[in-house]
C-alpha positions in Angstrom: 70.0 111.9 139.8 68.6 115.5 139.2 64.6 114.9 139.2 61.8 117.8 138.1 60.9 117.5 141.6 64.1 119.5 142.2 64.7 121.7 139.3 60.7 123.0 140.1 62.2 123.4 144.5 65.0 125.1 143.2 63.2 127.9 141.0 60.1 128.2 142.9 57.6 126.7 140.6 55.1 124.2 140.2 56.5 120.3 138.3 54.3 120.4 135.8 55.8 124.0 134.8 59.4 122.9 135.1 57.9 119.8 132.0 56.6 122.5 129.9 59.2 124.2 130.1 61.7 121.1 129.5 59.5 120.1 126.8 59.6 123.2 124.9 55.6 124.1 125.5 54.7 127.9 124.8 52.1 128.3 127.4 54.5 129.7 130.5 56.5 132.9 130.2 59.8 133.5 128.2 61.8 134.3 131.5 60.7 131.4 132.8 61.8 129.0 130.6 64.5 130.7 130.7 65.1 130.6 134.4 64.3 126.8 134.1 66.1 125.5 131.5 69.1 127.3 133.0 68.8 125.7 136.4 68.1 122.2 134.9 71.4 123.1 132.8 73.6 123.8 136.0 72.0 121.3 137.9 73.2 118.5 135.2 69.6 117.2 134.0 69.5 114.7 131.8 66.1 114.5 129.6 65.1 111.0 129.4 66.5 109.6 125.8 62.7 107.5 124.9 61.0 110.5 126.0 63.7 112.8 123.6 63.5 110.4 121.1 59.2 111.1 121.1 59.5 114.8 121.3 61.9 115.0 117.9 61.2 111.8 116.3 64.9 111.0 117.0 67.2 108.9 119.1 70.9 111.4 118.5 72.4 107.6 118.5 74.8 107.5 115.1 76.1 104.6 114.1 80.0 104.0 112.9 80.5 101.2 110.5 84.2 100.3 111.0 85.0 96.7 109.6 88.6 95.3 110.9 89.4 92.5 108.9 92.9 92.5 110.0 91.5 92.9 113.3 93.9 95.5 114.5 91.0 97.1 116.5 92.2 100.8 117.5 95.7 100.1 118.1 95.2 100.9 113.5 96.7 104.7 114.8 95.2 106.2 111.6 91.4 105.0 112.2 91.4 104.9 115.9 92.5 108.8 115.5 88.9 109.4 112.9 87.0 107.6 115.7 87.9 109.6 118.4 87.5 112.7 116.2 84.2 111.5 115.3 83.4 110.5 118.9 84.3 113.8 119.8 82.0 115.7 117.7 79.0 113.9 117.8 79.2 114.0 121.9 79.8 118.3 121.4 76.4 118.1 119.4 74.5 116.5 122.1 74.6 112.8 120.3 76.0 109.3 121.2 77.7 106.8 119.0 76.9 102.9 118.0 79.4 100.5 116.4 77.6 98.5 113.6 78.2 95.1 113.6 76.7 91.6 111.8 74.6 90.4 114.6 72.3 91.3 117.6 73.3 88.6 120.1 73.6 85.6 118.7 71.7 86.9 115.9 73.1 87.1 112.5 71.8 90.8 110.8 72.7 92.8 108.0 74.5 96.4 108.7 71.1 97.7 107.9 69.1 95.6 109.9 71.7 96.3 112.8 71.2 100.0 112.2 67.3 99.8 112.1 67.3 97.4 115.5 69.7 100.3 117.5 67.7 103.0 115.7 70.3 105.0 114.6 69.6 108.8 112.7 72.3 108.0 110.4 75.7 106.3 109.9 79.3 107.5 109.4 81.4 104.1 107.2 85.2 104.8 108.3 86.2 101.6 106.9 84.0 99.1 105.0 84.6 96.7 101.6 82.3 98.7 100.0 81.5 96.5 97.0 80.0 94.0 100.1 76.1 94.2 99.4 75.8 94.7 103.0 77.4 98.1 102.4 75.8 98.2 99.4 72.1 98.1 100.8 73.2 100.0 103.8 73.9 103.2 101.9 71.0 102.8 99.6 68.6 102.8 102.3 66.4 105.7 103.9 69.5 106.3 106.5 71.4 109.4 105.9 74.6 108.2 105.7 78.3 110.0 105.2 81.0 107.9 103.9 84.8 108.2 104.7 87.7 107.8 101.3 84.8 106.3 99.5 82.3 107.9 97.1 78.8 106.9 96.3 76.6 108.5 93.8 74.1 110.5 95.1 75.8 110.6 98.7 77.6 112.6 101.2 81.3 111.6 101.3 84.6 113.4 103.3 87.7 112.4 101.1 91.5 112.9 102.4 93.5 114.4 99.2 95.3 111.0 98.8 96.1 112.8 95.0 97.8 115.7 96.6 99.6 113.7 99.3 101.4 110.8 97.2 102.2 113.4 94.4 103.8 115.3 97.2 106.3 112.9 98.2 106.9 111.5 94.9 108.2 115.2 94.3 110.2 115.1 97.3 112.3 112.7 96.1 112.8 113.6 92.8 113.9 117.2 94.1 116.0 115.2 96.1 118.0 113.4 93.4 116.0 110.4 93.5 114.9 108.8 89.6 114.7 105.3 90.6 111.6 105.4 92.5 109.3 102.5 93.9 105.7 102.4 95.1 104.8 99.6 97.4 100.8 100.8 97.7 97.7 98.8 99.2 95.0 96.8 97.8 93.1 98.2 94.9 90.7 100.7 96.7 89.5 104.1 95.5 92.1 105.0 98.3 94.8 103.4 96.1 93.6 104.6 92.9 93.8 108.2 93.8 97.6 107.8 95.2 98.8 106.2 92.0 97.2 109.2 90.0 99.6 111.4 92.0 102.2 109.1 92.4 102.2 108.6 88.1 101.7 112.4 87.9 104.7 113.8 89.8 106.8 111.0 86.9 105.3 111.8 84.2 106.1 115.9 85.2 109.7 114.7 86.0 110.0 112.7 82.8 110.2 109.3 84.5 109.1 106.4 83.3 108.0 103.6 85.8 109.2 100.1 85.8 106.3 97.3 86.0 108.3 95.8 88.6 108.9 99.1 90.9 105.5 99.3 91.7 104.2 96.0 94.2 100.7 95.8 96.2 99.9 94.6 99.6 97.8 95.3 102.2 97.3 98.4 104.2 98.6 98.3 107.7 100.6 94.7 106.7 104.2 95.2 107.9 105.0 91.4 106.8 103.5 92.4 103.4 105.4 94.8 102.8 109.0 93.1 104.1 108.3 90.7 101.5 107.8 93.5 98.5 110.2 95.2 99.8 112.7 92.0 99.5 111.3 91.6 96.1 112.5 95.2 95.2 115.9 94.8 96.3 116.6 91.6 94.6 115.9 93.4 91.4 118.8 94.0 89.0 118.7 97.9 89.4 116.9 98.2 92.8 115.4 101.3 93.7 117.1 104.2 95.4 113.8 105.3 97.2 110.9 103.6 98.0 107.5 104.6 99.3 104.9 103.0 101.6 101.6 102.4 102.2 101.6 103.4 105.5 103.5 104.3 108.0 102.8 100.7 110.2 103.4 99.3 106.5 107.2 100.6 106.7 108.2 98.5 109.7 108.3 95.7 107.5 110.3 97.0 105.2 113.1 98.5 107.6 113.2 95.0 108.6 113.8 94.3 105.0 116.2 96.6 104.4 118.2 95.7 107.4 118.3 92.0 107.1 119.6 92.4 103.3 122.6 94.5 105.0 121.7 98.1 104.1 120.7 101.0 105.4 118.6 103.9 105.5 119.0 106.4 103.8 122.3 105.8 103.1 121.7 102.7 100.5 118.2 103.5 100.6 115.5 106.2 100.9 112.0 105.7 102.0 108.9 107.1 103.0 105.7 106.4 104.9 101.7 108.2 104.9 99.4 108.9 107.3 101.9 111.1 109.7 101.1 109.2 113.0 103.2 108.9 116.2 105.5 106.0 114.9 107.1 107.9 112.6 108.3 110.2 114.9 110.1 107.7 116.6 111.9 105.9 114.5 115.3 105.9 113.6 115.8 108.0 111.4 112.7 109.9 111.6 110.6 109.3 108.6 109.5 111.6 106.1 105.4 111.3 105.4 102.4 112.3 104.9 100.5 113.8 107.3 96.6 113.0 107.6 94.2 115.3 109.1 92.3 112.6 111.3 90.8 115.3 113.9 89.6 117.6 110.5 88.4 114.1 108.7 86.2 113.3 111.3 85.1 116.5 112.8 83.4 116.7 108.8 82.4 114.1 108.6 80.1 114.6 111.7 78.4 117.7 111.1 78.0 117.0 107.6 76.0 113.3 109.1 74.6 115.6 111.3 73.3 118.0 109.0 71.8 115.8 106.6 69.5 114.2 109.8 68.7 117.0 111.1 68.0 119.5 107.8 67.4 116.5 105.3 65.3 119.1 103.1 67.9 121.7 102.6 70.9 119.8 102.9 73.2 119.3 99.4 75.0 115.6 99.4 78.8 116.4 98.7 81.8 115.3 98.8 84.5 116.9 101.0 88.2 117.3 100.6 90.2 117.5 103.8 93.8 118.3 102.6 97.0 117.0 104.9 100.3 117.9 105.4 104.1 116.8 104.6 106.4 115.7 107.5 110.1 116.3 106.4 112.4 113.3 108.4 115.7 111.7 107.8 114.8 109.0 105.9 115.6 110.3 102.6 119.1 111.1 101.4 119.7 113.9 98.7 121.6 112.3 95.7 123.9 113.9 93.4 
């Protein structure tokens, strides 16, 4: 490990010069510092983190709350994609990243008491119940903190345009023929909320009206959920011709669905997906979606975390709308 010992050898100068200089002090000459802070750069010093953590009243350790209750860890595509994003920019702004969890050991905490024990700057939610009063208390505290497809009054929040994207492939299919449309969607989240607004608005433009019983909930990421409303749907009297997702994990389900009932897609039926990850480029036929931006979502979401710690006087809370993309397959046939 690089030492001041040899950062002062290697310029020429005197330890307690290369620390003033490290330490930002005024008292030696610009070219010095200078001359010093390059070398330590090249030479791959690493300032102590307690003794950073003095100097700027700071530890650059962010905390991500990401709560898994269907404990699909990162093999969830869409999330494990914002983590890496966010992982990603807080390590190009000189800063590390801590998971919050519910205990220190063997130690039940709070999130917040979690946060305070790590000594985090401020926390990025990806994925949280946020009604839980542990979320609740966590963003009410002195932490800055930057939620993810969930708004709080009063602070800073990076939204994907779930409006635009559900309204986009509801449009899809009714260019394509389609009038009998279904909406298998996920539990009742702001998430949710905002894709049924575009979902209901791309209808009510088209002059559709929505059967109760073409729209079913489930849970995001829940293939088994979704065979099941899927089965529902085609048991119905005048079953849909196209059907749309949750997710794209979501659809597996209901392929499976769709196959066991002796049908095909999209010749007997159209559907689509959202979130645009790998899977859908892989299945058979490729499926049309909804592309998320995960590297955009959390590469905001980072700086605007970062922003708030480090400028908290001059920085605005706001929320943030990253826009997507659509993703054309084969999964939905044009009708007559």
């Amino acid at each position: 490990m690089v030492s001041l010992k040899d950062i002062a050898t290697r310029c020429g100068v005197s330890i307690a010069t290369v620390s003033k200089a490290l330490n930002g002090q005024q008292d030696i000459g610009t070219q010095t510092r200078e001359r010093i802070l390059k070398t330590a750069d090249e030479m791959g010093y690493l300032t102590n983190a307690a003794a950073r953590a003095l100097k700027t009243n700071r530890t650059y350790n962010i905390g991500v709350l990401f709560v898994d209750d269907r404990h699909s860890g990162l093999a969830h595509e869409y999330f494990s994609k914002v983590i890496d994003s966010l992982r990603l920019e807080a390590e190009n702004q000189g800063y590390d990243i801590t998971f919050i969890n519910k205990n220190v050991g063997k130690k039940p905490t709070t999130y917040l008491q979690h946060c305070r024990y790590r000594a985090v700057d401020g926390v990025v939610i990806t994925s949280a119940i946020f009604t839980d009063p542990m979320v609740t208390e966590l963003v009410q505290s002195e932490l800055p903190v930057v939620t993810i497809d969930h708004v709080f009054n009063d602070r800073m929040a990076v939204l994907s345009d779930n409006v635009e994207g559900e309204e986009r492939l509801a449009r899809y299919a009714i260019e394509r023929g389609h009038r009998k449309i279904a909406f298998i969607h996920g539990e009742m989240t702001s998430v949710t909320k905002n894709r049924l607004v575009g979902f209901y608005r791309a209808m009510e433009d088209a002059g559709i009206e929505v059967p109760n019983e073409y729209l079913k909930e489930t849970d995001y990421h829940d293939a088994m959920g979704s065979y099941h409303a899927t089965e529902e749907l085609l048991a119905l009297e005048e079953r849909p011709t196209c059907i749309l997702y949750p997710d794209d994990f979501s659809y597996i389900g209901g392929m499976n669905a769709i196959t066991d009932a002796g049908l095909k897609v999209p010749g007997d039926v159209s559907v689509m997906g959202y979130d645009g990850v790998g899977l859908s480029r892989v299945l058979s036929p490729v499926l049309t979606t909804w592309r998320q931006d995960t590297d955009r979502l959390g590469k905001v979401a980072m700086n605007k975390l970062i922003s708030l710690i480090e400028h908290p006087k001059t920085t605005v809370p706001e929320t943030s709308v990253v826009s997507g993309s659509f993703q054309e397959g084969a999964s939905v046939r044009r009708l007559s």
